[in-house]
VMD Tcl script that draws the C-alpha trace (Angstrom):
set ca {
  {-4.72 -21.94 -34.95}
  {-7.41 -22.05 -37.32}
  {-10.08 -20.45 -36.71}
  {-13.38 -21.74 -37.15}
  {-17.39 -20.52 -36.85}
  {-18.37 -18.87 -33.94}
  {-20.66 -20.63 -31.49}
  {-20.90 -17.46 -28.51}
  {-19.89 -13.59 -29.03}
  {-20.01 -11.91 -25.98}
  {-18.55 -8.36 -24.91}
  {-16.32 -8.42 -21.93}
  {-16.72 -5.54 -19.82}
  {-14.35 -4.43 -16.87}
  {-15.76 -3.51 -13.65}
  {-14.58 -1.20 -11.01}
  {-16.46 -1.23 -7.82}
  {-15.55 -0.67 -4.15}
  {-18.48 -0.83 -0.98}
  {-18.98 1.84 1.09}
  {-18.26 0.59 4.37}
  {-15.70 -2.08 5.05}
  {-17.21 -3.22 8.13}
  {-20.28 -2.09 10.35}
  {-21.34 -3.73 14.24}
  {-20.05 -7.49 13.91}
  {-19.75 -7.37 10.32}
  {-17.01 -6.78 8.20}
  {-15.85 -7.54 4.48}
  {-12.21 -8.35 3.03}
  {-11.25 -9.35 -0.20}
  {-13.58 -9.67 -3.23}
  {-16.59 -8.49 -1.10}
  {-15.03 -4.94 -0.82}
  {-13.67 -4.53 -4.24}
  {-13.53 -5.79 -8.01}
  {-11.30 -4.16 -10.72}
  {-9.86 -5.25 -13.97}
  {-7.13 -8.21 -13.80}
  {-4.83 -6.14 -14.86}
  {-1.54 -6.13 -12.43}
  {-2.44 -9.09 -10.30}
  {-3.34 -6.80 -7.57}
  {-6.81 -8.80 -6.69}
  {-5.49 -11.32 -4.66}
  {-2.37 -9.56 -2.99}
  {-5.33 -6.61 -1.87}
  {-7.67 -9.17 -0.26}
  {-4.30 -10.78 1.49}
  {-3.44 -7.40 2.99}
  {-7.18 -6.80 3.74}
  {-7.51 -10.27 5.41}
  {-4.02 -9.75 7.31}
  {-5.15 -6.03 8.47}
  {-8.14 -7.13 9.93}
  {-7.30 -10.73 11.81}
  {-4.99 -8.92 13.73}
  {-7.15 -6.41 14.76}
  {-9.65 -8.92 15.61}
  {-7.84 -11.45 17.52}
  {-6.36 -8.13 19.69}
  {-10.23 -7.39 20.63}
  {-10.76 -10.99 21.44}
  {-8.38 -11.03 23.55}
  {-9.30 -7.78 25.38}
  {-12.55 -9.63 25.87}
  {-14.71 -6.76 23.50}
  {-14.38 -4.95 20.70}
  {-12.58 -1.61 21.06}
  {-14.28 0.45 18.31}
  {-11.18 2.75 17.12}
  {-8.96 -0.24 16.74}
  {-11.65 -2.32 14.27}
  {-12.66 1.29 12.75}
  {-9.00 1.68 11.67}
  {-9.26 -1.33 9.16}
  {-11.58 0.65 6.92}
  {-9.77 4.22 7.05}
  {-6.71 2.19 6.19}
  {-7.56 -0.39 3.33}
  {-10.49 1.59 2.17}
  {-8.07 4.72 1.62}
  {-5.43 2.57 0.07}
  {-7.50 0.66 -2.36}
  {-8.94 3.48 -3.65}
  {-5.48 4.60 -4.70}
  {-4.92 1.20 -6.43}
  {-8.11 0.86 -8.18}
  {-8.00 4.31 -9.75}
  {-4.32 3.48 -10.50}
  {-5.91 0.38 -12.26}
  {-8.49 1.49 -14.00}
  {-6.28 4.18 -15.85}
  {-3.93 1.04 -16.63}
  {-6.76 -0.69 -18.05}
  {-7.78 2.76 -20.03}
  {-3.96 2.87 -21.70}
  {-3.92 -0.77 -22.53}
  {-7.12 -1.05 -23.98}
  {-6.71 2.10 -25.93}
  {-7.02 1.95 -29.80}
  {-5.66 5.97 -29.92}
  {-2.50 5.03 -32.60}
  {-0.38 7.61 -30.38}
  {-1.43 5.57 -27.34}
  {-0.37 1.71 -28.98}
  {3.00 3.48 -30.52}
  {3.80 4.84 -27.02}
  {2.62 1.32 -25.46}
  {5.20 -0.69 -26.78}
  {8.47 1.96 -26.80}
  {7.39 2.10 -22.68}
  {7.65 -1.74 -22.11}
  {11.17 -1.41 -24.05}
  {12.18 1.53 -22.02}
  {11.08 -0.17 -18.80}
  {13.34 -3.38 -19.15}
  {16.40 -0.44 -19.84}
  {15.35 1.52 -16.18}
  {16.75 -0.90 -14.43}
  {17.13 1.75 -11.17}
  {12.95 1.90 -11.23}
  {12.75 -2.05 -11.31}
  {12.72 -2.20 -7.27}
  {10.73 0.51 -6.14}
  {7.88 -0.79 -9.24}
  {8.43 -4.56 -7.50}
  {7.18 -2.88 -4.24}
  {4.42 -0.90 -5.23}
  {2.82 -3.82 -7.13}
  {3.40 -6.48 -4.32}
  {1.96 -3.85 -1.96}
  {4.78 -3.37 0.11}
  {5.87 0.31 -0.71}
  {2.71 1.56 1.03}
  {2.14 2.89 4.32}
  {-0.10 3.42 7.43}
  {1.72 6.31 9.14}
  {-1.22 8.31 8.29}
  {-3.80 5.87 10.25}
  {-5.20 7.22 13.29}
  {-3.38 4.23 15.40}
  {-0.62 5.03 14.13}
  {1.37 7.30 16.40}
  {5.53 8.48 17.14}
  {6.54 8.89 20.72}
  {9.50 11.39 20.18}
  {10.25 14.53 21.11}
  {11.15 17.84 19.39}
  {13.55 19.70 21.13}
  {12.18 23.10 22.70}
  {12.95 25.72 19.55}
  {15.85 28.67 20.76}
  {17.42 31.51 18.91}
  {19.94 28.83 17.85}
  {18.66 25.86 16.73}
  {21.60 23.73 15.88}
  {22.38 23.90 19.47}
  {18.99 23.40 20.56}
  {18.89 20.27 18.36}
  {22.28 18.91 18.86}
  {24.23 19.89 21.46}
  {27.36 19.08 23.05}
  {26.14 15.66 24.68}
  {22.31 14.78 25.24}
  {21.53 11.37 23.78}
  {17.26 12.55 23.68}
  {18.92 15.62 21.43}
  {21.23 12.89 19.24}
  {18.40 11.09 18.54}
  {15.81 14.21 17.84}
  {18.34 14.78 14.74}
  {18.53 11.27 13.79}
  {14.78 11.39 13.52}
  {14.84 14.48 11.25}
  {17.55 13.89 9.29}
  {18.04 9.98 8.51}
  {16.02 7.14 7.17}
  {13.85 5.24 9.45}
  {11.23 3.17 9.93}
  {8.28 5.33 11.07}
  {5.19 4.04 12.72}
  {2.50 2.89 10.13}
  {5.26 1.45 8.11}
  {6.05 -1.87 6.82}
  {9.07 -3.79 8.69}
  {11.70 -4.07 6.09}
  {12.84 -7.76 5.72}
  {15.81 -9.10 7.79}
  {18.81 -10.54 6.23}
  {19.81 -14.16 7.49}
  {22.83 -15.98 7.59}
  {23.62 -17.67 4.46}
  {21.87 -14.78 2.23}
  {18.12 -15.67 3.14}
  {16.09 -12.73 3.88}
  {13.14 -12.71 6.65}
}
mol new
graphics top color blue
foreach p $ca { graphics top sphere $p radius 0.5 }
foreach p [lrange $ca 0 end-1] q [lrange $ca 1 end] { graphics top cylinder $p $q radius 0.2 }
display resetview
């Protein structure tokens, strides 16, 4: 490419903005209308997806109760507004390290891309967290376990898992092993013949 005289110089500059309220009476925003950032990641369109999927729900549950039930559609902003702030930060100090002229920064910029491709173990859980599936809503206020601790005694392994007792069994499982807690994302389903759902 050859280049020839310039017609239009302009300087690009990368926005980061987020509105204050996500929704308000009969109104809400998803998508573009609640946030703009840098292209950097791809994370523009998969945000206003999870925005637009968070909220439809919510909406078509208060239809169908015949009114809106105000801590149900007030959940949508706690829980993308709190998220997205998390990924536009994140963002913008992506956008800071690529754009960077420091020498230090552009030496270290292109031994980390290297390194990356030789992590292979990281590969996954960096898959998740940029397709937005690694995050959670356990924290949301609809967002809520029904299990119970066992009473606390002078011994607790008995008092957690005693001879017997299935609610006692399953107190320990909820302690101890790897679940799916409420707020979290349904981990996809594997189908006969090696599809996943």
């Amino acid at each position: 490419v050859k280049l020839g005289s310039v017609r239009w110089l302009t300087h690009f500059r990368v926005n980061s903005r987020q509105v204050e309220c996500y929704g308000r009476g009969r109104v809400f925003l998803a998508g573009d209308a609640c946030h703009c950032h840098s292209p950097l990641g791809g994370q523009g369109m998969n945000m206003g997806f999870q925005d637009a999927k968070n909220l439809a729900w919510k909406l078509a549950l208060a239809i169908q109760c015949g009114g809106p039930t105000s801590s149900l559609l007030t959940s949508y902003e706690s829980e993308r507004k709190t998220m997205e702030t998390k990924l536009l930060t994140g963002i913008e100090r992506a956008q800071e390290v690529v754009s960077s002229r420091n020498p230090v920064i552009f030496f270290m910029r292109g031994r980390g891309q290297r390194l990356a491709n030789m992590l292979t173990f990281l590969q996954p859980a960096a898959v998740a967290l940029l397709a937005q599936q690694a995050w959670s809503y356990r924290k949301s206020s609809i967002s809520m376990e029904h299990w119970e601790r066992p009473v606390p005694t002078c011994f607790p392994i008995t008092s957690i898992c005693p001879a017997g007792g299935y609610r006692r069994r399953q107190n320990l499982h909820r302690w101890l092993a790897t679940r799916i807690h409420a707020g979290d994302r349904v981990p996809d389903v594997s189908l006969p013949g090696g599809q996943h759902l």
